[in-house]
DRENMAR-121909 format. One record per residue: residue number from 1; residue in one letter; chain; x, y, z of N, C-alpha, C in turn. Coordinates in pm, 1 decimal. Example, Ala and Ser with C-alpha at 12.3 -4.5 7.8 and 13.67 -1.06 7.14 Angstrom:
BEGIN
<1 'A' 'A' <1319.0 -569.0 780.0> <1230.0 -450.0 780.0> <1320.0 -330.0 780.0>>,
<2 'S' 'A' <1285.0 -225.0 708.0> <1367.0 -106.0 714.0> <1290.0 3.0 787.0>>,
***
This chain:
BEGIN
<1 'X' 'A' <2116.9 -478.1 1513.3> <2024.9 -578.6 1459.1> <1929.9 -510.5 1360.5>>,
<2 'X' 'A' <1917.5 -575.2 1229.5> <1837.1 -529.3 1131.6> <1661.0 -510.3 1198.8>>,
<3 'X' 'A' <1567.7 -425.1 1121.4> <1421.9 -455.2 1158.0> <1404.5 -591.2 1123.8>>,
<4 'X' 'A' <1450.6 -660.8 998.1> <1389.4 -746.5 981.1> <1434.2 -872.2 1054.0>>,
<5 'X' 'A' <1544.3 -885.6 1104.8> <1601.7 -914.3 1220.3> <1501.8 -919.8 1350.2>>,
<6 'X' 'A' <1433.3 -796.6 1366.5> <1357.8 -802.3 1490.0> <1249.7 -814.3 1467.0>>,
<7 'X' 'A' <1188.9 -869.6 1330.3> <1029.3 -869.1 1270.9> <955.2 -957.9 1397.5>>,
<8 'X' 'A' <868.4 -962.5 1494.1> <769.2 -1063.8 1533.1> <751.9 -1152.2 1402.4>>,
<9 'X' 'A' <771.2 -1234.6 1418.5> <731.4 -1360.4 1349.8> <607.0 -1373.2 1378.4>>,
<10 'X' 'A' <481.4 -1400.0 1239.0> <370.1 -1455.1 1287.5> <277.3 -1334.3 1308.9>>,
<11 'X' 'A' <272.8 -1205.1 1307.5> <221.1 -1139.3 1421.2> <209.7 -1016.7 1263.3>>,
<12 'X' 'A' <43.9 -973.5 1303.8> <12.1 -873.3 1191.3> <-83.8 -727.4 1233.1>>,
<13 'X' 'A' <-88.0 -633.8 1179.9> <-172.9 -503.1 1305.0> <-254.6 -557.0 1302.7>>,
<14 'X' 'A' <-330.1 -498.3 1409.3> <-439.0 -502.9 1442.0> <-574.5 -470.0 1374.7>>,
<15 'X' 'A' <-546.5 -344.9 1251.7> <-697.3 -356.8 1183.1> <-683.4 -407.2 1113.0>>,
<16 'X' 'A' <-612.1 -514.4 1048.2> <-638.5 -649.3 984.3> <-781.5 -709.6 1030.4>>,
<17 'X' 'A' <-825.1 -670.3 1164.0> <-954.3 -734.4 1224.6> <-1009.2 -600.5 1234.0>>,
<18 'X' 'A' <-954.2 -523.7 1329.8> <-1022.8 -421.4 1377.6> <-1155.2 -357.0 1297.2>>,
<19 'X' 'A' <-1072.1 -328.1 1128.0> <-1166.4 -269.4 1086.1> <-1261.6 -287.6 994.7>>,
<20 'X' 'A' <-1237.1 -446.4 1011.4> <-1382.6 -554.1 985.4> <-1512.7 -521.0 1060.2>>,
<21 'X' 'A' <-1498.7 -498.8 1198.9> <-1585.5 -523.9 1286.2> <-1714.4 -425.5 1265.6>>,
<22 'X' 'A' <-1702.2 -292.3 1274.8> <-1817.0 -183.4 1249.5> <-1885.8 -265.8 1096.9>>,
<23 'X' 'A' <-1809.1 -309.3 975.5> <-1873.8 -327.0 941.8> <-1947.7 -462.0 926.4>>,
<24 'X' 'A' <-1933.4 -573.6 972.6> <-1993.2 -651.5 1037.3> <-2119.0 -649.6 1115.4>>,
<25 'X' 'A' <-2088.2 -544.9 1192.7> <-2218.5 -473.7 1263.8> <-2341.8 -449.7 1159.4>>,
<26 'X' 'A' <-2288.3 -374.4 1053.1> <-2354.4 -345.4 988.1> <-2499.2 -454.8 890.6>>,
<27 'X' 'A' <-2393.0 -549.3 852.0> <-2453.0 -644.2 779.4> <-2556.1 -756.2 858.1>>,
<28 'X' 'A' <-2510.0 -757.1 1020.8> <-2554.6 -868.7 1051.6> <-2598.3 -861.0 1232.0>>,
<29 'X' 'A' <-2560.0 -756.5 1258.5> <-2547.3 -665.3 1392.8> <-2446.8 -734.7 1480.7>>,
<30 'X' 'A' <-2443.6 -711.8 1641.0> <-2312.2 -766.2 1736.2> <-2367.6 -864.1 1732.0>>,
<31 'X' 'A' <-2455.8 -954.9 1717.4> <-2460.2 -1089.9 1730.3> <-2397.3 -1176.9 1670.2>>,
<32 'X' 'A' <-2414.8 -1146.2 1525.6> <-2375.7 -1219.4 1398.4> <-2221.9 -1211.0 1438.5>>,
<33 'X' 'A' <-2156.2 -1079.6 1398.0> <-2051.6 -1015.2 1478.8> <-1980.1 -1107.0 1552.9>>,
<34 'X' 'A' <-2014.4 -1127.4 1692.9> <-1963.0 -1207.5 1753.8> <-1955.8 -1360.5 1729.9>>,
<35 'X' 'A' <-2067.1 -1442.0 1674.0> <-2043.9 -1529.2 1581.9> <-1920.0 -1568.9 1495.7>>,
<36 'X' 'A' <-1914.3 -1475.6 1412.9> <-1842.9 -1501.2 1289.6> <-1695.1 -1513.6 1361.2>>,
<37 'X' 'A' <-1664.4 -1410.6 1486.8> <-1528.2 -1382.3 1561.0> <-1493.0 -1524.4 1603.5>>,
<38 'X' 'A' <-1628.0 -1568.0 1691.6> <-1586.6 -1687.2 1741.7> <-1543.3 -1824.6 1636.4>>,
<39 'X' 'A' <-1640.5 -1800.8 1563.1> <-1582.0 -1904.0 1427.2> <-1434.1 -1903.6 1384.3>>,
<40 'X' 'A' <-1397.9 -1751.7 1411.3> <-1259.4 -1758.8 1325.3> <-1186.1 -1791.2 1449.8>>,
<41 'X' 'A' <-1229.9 -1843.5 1598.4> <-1133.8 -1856.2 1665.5> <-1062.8 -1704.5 1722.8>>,
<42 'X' 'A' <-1138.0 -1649.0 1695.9> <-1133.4 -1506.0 1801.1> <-1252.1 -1517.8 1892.4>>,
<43 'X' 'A' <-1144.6 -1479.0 2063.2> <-1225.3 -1444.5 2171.3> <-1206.0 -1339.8 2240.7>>,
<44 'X' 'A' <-1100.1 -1314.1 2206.9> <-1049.1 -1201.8 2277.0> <-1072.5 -1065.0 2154.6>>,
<45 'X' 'A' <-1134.9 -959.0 2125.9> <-1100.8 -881.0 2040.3> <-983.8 -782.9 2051.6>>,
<46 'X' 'A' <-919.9 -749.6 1965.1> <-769.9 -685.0 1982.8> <-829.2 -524.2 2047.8>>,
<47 'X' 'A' <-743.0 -474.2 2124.2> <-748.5 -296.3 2151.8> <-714.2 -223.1 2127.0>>,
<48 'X' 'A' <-629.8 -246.7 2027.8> <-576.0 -197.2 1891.6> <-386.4 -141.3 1926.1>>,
<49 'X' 'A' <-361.9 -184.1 2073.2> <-263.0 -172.7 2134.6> <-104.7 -232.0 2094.9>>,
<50 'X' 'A' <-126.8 -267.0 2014.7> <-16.3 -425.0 1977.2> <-55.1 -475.9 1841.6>>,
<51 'X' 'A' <49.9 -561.7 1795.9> <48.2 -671.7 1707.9> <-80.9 -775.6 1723.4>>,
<52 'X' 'A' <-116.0 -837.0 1657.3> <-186.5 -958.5 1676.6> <-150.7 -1120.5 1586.2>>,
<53 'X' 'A' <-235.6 -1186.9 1595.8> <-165.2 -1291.5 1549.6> <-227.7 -1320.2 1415.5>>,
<54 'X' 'A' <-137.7 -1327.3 1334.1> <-179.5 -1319.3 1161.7> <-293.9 -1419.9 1149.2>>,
<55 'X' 'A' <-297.5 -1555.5 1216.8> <-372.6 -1651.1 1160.2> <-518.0 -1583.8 1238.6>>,
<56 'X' 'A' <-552.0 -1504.1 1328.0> <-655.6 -1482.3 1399.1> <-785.3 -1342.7 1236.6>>,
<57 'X' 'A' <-621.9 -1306.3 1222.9> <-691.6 -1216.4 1079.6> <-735.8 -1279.7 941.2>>,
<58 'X' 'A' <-641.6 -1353.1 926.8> <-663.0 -1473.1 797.6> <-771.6 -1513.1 848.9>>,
<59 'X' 'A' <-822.2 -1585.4 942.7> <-939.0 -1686.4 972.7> <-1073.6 -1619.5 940.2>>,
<60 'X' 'A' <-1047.2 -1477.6 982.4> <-1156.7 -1370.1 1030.1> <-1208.4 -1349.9 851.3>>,
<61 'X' 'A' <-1088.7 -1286.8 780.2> <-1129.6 -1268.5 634.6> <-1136.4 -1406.3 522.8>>,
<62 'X' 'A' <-1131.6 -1541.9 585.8> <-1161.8 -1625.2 544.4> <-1311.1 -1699.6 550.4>>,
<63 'X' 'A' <-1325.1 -1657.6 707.6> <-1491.8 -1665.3 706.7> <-1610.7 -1538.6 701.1>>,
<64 'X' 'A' <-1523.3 -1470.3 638.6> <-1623.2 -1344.5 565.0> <-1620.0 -1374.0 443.7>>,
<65 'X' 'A' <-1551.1 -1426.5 366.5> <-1571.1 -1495.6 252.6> <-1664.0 -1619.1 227.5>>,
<66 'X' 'A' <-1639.4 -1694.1 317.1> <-1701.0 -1808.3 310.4> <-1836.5 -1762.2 320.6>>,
<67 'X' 'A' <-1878.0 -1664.7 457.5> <-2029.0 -1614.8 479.0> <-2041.2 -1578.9 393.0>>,
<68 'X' 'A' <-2047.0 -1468.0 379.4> <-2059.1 -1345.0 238.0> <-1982.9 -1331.3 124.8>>,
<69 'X' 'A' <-2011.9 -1432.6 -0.9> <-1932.2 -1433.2 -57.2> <-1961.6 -1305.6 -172.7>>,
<70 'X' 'A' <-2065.2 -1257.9 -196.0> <-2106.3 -1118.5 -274.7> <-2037.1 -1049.5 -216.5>>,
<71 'X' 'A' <-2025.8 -995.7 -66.1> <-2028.4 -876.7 -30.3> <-1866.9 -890.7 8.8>>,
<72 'X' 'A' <-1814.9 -985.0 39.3> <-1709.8 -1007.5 142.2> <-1560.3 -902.2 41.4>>,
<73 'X' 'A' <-1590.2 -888.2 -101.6> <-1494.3 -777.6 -148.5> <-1490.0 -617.6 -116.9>>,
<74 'X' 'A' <-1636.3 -626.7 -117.6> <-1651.7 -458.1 -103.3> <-1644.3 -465.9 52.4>>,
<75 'X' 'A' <-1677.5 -531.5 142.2> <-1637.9 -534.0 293.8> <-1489.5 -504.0 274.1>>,
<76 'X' 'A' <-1408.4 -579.2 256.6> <-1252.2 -588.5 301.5> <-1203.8 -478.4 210.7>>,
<77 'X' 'A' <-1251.9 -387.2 100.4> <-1186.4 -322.8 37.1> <-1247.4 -156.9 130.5>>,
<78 'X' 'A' <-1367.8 -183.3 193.3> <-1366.8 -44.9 294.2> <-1277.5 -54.8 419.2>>,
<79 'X' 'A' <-1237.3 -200.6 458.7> <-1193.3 -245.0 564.9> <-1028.7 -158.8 541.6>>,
<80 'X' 'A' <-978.3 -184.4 415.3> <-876.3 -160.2 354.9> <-867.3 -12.8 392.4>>,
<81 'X' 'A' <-950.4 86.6 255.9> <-935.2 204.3 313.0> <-946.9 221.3 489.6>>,
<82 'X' 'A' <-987.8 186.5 536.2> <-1021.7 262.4 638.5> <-898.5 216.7 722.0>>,
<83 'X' 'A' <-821.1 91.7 692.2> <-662.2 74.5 768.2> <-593.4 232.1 686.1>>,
<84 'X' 'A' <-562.9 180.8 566.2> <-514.5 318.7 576.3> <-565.2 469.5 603.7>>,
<85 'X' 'A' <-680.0 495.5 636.9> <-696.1 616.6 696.2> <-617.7 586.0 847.2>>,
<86 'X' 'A' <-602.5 511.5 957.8> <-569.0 481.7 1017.4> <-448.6 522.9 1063.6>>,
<87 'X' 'A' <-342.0 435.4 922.1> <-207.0 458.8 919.8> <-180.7 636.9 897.9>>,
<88 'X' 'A' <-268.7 686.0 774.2> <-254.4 839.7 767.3> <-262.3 957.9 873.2>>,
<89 'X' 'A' <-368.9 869.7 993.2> <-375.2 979.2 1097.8> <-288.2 953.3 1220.3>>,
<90 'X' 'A' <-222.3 838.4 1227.5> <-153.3 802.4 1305.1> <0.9 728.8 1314.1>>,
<91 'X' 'A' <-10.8 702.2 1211.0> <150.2 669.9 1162.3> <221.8 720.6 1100.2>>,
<92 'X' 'A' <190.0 831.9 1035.2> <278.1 867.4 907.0> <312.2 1054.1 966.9>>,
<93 'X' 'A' <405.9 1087.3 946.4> <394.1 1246.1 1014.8> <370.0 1314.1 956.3>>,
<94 'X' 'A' <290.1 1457.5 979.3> <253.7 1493.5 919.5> <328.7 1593.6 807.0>>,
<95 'X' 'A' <464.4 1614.7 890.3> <558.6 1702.1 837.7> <585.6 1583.7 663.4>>,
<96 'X' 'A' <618.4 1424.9 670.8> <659.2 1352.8 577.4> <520.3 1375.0 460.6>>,
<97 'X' 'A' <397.8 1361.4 505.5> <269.0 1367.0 415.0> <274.8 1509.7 367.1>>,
<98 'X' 'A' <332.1 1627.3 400.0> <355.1 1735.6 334.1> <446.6 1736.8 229.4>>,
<99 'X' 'A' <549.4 1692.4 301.8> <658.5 1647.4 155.2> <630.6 1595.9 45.4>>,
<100 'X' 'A' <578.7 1446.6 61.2> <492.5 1415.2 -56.0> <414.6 1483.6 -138.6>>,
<101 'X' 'A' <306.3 1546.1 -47.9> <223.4 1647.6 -127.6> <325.0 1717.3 -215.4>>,
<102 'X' 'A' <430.2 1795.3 -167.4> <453.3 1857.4 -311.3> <541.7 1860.7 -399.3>>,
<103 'X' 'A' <564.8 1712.5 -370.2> <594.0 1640.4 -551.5> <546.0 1615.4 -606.5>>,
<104 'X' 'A' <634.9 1526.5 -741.4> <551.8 1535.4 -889.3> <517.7 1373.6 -830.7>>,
<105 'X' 'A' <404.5 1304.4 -901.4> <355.1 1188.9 -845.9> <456.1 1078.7 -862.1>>,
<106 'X' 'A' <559.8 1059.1 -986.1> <740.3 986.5 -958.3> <799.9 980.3 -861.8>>,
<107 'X' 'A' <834.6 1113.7 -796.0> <958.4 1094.6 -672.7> <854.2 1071.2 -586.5>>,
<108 'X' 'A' <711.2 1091.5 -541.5> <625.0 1077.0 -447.8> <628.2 959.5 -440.0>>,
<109 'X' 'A' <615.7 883.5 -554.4> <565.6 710.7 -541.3> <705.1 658.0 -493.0>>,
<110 'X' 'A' <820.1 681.2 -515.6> <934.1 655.3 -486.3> <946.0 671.7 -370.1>>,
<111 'X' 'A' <929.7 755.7 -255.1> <957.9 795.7 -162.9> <868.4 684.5 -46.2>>,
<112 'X' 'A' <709.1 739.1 -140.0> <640.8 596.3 -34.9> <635.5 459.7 -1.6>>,
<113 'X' 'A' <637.1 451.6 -140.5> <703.6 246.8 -204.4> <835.7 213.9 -87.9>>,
<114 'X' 'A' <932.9 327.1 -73.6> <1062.1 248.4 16.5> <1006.2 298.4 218.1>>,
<115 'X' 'A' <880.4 367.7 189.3> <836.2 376.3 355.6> <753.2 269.7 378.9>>,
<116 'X' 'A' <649.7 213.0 242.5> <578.7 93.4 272.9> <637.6 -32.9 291.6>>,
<117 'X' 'A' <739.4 -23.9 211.4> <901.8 -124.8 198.0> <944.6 -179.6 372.1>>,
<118 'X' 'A' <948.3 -67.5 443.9> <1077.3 -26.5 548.7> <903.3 -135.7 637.5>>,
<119 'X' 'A' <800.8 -68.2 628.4> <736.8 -87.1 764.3> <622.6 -224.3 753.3>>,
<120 'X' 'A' <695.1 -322.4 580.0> <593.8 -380.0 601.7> <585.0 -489.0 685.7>>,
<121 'X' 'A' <683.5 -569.8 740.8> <628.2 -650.4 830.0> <434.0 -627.3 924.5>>,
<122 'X' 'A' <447.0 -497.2 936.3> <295.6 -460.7 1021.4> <193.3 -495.3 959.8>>,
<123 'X' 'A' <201.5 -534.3 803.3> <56.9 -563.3 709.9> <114.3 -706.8 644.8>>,
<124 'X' 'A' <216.8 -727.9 659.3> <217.5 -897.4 545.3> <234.1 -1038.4 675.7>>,
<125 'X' 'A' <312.3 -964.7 775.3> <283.4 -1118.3 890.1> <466.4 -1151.0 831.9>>,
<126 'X' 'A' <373.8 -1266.0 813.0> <563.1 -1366.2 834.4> <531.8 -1401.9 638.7>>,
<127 'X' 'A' <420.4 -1301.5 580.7> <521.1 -1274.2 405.4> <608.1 -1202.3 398.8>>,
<128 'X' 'A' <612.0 -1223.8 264.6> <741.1 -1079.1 239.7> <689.9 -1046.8 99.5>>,
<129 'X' 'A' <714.1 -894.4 152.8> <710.8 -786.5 26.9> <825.1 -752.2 -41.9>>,
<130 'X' 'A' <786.5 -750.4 -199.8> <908.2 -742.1 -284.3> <806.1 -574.8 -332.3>>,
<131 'X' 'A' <912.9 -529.5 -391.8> <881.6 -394.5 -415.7> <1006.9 -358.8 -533.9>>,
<132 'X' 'A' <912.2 -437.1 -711.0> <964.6 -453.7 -813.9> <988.7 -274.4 -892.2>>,
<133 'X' 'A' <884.5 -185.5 -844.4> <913.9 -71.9 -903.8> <810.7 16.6 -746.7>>,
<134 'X' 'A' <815.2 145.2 -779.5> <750.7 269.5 -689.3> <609.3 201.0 -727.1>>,
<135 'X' 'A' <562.3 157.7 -848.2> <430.5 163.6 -859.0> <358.7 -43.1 -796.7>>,
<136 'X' 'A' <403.3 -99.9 -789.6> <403.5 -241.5 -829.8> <469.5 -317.3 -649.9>>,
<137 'X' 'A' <374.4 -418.2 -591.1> <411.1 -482.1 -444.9> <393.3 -599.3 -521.4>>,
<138 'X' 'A' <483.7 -706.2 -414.1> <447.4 -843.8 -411.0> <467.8 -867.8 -287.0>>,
<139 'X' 'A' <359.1 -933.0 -292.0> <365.3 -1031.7 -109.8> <408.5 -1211.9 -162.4>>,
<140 'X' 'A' <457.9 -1253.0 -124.6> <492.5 -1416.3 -169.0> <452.9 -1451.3 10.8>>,
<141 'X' 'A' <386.2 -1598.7 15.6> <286.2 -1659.2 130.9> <262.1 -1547.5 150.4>>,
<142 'X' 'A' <187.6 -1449.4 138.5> <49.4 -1405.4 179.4> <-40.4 -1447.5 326.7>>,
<143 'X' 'A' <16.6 -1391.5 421.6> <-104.3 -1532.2 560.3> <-239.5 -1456.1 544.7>>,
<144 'X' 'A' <-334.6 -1408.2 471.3> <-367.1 -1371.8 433.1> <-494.9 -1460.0 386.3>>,
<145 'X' 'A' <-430.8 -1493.5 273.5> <-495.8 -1622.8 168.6> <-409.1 -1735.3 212.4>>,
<146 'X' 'A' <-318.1 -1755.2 300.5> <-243.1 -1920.4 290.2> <-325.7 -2020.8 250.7>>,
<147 'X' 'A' <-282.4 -2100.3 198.3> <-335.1 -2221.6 153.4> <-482.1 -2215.3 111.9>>,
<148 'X' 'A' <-530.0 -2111.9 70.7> <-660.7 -2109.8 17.1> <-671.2 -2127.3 -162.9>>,
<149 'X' 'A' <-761.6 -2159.0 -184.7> <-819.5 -2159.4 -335.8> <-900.5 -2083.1 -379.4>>,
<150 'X' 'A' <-871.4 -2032.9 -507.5> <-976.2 -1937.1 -601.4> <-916.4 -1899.1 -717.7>>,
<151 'X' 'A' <-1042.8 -1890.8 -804.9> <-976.7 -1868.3 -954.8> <-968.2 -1695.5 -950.4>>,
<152 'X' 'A' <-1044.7 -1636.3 -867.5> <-1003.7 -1496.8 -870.5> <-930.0 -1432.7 -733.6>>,
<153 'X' 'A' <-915.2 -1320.6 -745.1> <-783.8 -1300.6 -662.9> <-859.0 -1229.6 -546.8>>,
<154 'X' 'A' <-821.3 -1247.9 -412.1> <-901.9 -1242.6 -293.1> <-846.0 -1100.0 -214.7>>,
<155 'X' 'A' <-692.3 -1059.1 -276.8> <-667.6 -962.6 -142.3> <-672.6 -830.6 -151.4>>,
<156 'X' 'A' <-837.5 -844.1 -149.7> <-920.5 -676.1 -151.4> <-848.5 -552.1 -58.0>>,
<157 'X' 'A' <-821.9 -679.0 60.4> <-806.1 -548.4 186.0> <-644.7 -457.8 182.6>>,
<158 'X' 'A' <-554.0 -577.7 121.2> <-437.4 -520.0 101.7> <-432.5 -438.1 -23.7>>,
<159 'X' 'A' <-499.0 -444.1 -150.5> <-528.9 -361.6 -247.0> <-557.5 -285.5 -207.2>>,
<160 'X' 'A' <-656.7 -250.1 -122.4> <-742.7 -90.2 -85.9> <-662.6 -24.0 -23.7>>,
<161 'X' 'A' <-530.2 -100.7 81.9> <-423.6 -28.1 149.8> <-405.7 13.7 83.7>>,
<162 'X' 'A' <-271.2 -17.8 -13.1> <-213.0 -13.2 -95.0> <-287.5 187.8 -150.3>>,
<163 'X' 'A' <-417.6 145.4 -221.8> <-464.6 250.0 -298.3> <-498.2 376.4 -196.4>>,
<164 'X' 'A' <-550.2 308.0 -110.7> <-570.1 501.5 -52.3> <-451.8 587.4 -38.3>>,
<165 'X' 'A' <-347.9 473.0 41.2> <-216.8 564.7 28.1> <-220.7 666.4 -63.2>>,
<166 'X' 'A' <-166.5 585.6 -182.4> <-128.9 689.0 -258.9> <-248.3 775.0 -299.2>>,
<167 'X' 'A' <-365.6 759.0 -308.3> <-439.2 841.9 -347.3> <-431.4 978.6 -234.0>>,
<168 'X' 'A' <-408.2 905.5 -99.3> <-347.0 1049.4 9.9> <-256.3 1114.6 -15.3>>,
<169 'X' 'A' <-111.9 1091.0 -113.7> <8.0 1120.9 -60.0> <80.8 1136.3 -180.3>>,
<170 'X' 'A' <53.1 1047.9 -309.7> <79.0 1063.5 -423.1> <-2.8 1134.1 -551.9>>,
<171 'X' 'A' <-143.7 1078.0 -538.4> <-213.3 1184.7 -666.6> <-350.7 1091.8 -632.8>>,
<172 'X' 'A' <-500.2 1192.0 -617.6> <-618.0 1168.6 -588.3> <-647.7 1016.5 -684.8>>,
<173 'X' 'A' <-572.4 1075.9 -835.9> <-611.5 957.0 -889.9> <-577.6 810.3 -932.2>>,
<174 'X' 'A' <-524.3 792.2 -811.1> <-420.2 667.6 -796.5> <-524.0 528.4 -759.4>>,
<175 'X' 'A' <-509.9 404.2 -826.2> <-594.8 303.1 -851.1> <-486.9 147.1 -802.8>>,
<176 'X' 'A' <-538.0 95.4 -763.0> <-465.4 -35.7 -713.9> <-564.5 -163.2 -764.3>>,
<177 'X' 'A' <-487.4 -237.9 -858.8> <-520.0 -347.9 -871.8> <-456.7 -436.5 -892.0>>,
<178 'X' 'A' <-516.8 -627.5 -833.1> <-425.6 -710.1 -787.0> <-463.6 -792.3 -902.9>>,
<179 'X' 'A' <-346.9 -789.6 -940.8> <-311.9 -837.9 -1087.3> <-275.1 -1042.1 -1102.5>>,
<180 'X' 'A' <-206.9 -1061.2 -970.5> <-201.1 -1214.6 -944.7> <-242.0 -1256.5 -804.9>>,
<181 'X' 'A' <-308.2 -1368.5 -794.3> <-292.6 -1372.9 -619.2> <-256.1 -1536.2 -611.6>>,
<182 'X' 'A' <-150.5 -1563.5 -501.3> <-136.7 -1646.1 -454.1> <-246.6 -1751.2 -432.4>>,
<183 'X' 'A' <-391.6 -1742.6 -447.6> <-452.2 -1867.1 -389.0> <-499.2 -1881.8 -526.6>>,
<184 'X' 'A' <-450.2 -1823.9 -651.1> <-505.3 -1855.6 -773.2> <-397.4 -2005.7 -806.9>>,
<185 'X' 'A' <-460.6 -2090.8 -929.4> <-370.3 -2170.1 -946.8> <-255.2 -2171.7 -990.0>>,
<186 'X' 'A' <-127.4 -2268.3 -948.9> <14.7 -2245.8 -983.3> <32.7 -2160.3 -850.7>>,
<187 'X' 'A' <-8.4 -2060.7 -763.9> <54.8 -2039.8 -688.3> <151.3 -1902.5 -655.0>>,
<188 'X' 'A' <234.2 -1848.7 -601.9> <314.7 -1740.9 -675.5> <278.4 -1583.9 -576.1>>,
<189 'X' 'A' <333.2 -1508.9 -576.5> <310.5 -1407.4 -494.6> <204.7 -1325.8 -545.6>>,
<190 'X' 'A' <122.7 -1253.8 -432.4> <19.0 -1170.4 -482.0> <69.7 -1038.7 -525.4>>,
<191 'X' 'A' <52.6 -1000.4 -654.4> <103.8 -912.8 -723.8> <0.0 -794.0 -721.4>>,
<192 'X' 'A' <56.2 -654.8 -680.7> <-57.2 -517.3 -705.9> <9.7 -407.9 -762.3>>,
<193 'X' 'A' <-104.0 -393.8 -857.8> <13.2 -299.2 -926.7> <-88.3 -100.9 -950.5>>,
<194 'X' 'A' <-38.2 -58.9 -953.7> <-88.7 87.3 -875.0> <-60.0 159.6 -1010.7>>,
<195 'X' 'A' <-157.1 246.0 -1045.3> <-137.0 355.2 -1135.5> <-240.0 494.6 -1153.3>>,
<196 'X' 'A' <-193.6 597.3 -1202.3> <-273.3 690.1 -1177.8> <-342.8 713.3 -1316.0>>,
<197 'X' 'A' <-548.2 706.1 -1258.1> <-584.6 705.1 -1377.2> <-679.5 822.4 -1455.1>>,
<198 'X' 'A' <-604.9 905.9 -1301.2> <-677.4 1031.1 -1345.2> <-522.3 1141.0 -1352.2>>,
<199 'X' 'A' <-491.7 1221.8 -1399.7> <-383.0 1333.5 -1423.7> <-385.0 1411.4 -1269.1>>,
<200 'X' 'A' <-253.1 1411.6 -1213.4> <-229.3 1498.6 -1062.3> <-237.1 1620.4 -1107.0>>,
<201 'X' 'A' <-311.4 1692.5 -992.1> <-327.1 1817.8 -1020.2> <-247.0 1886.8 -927.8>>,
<202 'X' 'A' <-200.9 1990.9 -932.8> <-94.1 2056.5 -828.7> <1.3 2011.2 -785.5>>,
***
């Protein structure tokens, strides 16, 4: 049976929320915190043990938007990095993050694009990622943004994935930006497209 065959339907990691929460704390302390959780229809907080359920994360970064609509980018884009520090200290081996290191930033981006490829069910839910070149993702339904509206493009937290990676694994000066998003009008997959805008050194 294929992975995608055995994808959980519906079901997205866990710091999709997780690593909202510290900073939540921050802005508004555990009160607010717990507030905003319960709004999105979180009662239970995840233990970071398992899958969770995509719409419990969508809801969560839908009413951080709605609250905070200044801040709610630079929130989800530390939220972002800090999933992928996550994935770097705990998912990825360390023997494979050496390899990378010492290529040229081409076969590097190549190599990671078909590992982000292989494992994304864990960050898109029940989207799907197209993966048009090493540098360039699309998510089409997004649970994310589903059915939301905006003239600008909302998915900070999967951009910031997206960018630390490679800034870990491919070249310090690697930049991610989301070039289309699904809750813009017309519709259409959220497009990110990655490039390095500083020269790899070593």
């Amino acid at each position: 049976m294929s992975e995608d065959a055995q994808r959980p339907g519906g079901l997205i990691g866990p710091n999709a929320v997780l690593q909202l929460l510290p900073l939540l704390d921050r802005i508004g302390g555990p009160e607010r915190r717990d507030r905003m959780l319960a709004a999105a229809g979180i009662f239970d907080v995840p233990d970071g043990s398992c899958m969770i359920p995509e719409g419990d994360a969508a809801r969560l970064h839908r009413q951080l938007r709605k609250e905070e609509p200044d801040l709610a980018p630079c929130l989800a884009t530390v939220a972002g990095y800090e999933t992928a520090n996550y994935i770097l200290t705990h998912r990825i081996p360390r023997p494979a993050q050496w390899v990378l290191h010492t290529l040229p930033p081409a076969p590097a981006a190549r190599l990671l694009s078909r590992a982000i490829e292989k494992h994304a069910w864990t960050f898109v839910g029940s989207g799907r990622l197209q993966v048009p070149d090493a540098w360039t993702f699309e998510i089409e339904d997004n649970p994310l943004i589903r059915g939301e509206h905006s003239e600008g493009c909302l998915c900070h937290w999967h951009a910031a994935v997206f960018a630390r990676l490679y800034q870990a694994l491919v070249s310090p000066g690697c930049v991610c930006e989301e070039r289309a998003c699904g809750a813009q009008n017309g519709g259409g997959p959220c497009r990110f497209e990655l490039r390095c805008a500083v020269p790899h050194v070593g």
